[in-house]
GUGU-835574 format. One record per residue: x, y, z of N, C-alpha, C, O in turn; residue in three letters. Coordinates in steps of 0.001 Angstrom, whole numbers, padded with zeros to 6 digits, always signed. Each point is the difference from the previous one (the first is absolute). Layout:
! GUGU-835574
XYZXYZXYZXYZALA...
END
This chain:
! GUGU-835574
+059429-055367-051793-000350-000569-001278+000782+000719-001094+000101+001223-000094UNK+000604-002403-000973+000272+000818-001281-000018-000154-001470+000500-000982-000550UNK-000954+001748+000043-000500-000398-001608+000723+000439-000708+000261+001196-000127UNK+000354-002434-000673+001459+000400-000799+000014-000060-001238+000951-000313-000716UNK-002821+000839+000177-000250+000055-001352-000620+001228+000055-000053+000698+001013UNK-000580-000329-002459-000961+001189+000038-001292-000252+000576-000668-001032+000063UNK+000485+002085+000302-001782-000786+000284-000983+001421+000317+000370+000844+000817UNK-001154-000770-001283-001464+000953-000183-000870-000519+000948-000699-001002+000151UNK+001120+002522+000720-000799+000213+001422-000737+001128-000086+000686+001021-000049UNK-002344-000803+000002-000545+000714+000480-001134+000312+001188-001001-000600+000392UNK+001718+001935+000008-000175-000244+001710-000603+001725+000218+000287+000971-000700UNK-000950-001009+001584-000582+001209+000731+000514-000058+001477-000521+000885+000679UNK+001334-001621-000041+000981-000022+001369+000998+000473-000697+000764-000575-000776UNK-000855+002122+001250+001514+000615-000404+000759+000065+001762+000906+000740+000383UNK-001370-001382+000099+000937+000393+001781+001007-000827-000370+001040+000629+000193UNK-000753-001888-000695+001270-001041-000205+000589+000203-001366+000800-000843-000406UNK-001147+001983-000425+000487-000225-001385+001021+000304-000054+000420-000500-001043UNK+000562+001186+001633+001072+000673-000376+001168-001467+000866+001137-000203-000427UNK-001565-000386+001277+000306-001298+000489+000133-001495-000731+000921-000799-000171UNK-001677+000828-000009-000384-001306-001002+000819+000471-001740+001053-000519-000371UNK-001608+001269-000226+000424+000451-001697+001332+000432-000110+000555+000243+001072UNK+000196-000063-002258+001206+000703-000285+000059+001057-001290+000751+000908-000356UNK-001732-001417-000047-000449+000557-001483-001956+000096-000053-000685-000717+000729UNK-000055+001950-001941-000901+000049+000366-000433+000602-001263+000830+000721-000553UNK-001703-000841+000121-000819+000014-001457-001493+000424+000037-000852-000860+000222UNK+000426+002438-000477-000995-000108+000142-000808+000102-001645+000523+000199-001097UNK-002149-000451+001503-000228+000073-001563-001322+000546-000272-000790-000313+000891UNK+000303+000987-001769-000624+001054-000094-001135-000206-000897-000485+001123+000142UNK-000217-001638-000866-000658-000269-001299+000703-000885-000530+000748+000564-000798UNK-000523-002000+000806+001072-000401-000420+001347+000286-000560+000498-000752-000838UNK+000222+002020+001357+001226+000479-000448+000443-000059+001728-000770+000081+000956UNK+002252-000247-000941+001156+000032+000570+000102+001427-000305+000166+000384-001158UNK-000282+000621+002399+000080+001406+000307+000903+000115+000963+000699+001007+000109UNK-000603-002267+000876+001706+000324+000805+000961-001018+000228-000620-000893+000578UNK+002154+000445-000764-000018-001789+000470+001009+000754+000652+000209+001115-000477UNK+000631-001551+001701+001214+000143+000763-000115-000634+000744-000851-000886+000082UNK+002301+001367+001248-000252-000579+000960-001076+000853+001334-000543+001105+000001UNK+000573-001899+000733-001077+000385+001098+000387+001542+000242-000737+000979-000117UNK+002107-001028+000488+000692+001694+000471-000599+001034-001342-000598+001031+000309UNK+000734-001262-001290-000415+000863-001185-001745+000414+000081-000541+001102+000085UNK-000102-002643-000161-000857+000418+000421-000826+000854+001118-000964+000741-000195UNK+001447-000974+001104-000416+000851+001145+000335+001562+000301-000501+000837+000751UNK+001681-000827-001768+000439+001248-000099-001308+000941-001025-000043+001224+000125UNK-000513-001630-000667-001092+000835-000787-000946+000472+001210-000387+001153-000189UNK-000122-001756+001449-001065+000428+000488+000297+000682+001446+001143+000089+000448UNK-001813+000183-000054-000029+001490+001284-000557-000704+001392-000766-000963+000025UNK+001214+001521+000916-000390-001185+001508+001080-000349+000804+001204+000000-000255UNK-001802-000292+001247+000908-000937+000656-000421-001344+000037-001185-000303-000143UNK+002274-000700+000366-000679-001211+000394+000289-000905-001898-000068+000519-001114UNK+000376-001962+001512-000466-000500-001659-000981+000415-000283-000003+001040-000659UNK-001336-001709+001055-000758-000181-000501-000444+001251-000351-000386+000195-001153UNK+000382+001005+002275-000779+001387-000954+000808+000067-001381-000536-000043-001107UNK+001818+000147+001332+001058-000031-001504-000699-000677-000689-000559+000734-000815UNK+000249-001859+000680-000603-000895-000875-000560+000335-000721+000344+000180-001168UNK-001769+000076+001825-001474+000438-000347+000309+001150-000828-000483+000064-001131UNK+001357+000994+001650+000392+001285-000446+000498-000230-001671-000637+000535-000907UNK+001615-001230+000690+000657-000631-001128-000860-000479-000619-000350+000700-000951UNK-000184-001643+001070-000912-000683-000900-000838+001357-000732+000100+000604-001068UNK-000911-000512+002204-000638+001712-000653+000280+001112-000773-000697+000802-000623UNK+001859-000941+000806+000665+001502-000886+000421-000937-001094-000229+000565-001069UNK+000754-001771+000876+000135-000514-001125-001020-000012-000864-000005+000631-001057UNK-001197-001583+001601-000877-000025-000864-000630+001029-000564-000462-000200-001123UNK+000267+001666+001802-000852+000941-000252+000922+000796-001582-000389+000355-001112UNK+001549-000365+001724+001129+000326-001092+000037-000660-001282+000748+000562-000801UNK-001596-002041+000187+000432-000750-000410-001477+000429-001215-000270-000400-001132UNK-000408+001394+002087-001687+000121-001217+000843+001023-001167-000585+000399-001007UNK
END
């Protein structure tokens, strides 16, 4: 499958995210605290595996973001 517009996906299946996405936006209190691509993102969090990265990222973003 491919989507050749923007489109606002929110998802708690981080096992296919780094598969499916190219770019990734997370958001915090209504503020934009990280946008890149998937590689950037994942680079913030600790683990192996996407999905621990994921979870990891998201977390240290948001906590960073109070």
């Amino acid at each position: 499958m491919s989507i050749n517009h923007p489109t606002v996906v929110s998802t708690h299946q981080l096992d296919d995210v780094y598969d499916v996405y190219d770019a990734v936006a997370v958001l915090d209190r209504c503020r934009i605290v990280f946008a890149g691509t998937m590689d950037e993102f994942l680079s913030n969090g600790h683990g192996t595996g996407v999905a621990q990265l994921a979870e990891s990222a998201f977390g240290i973003l948001t906590e960073s973001a109070q």
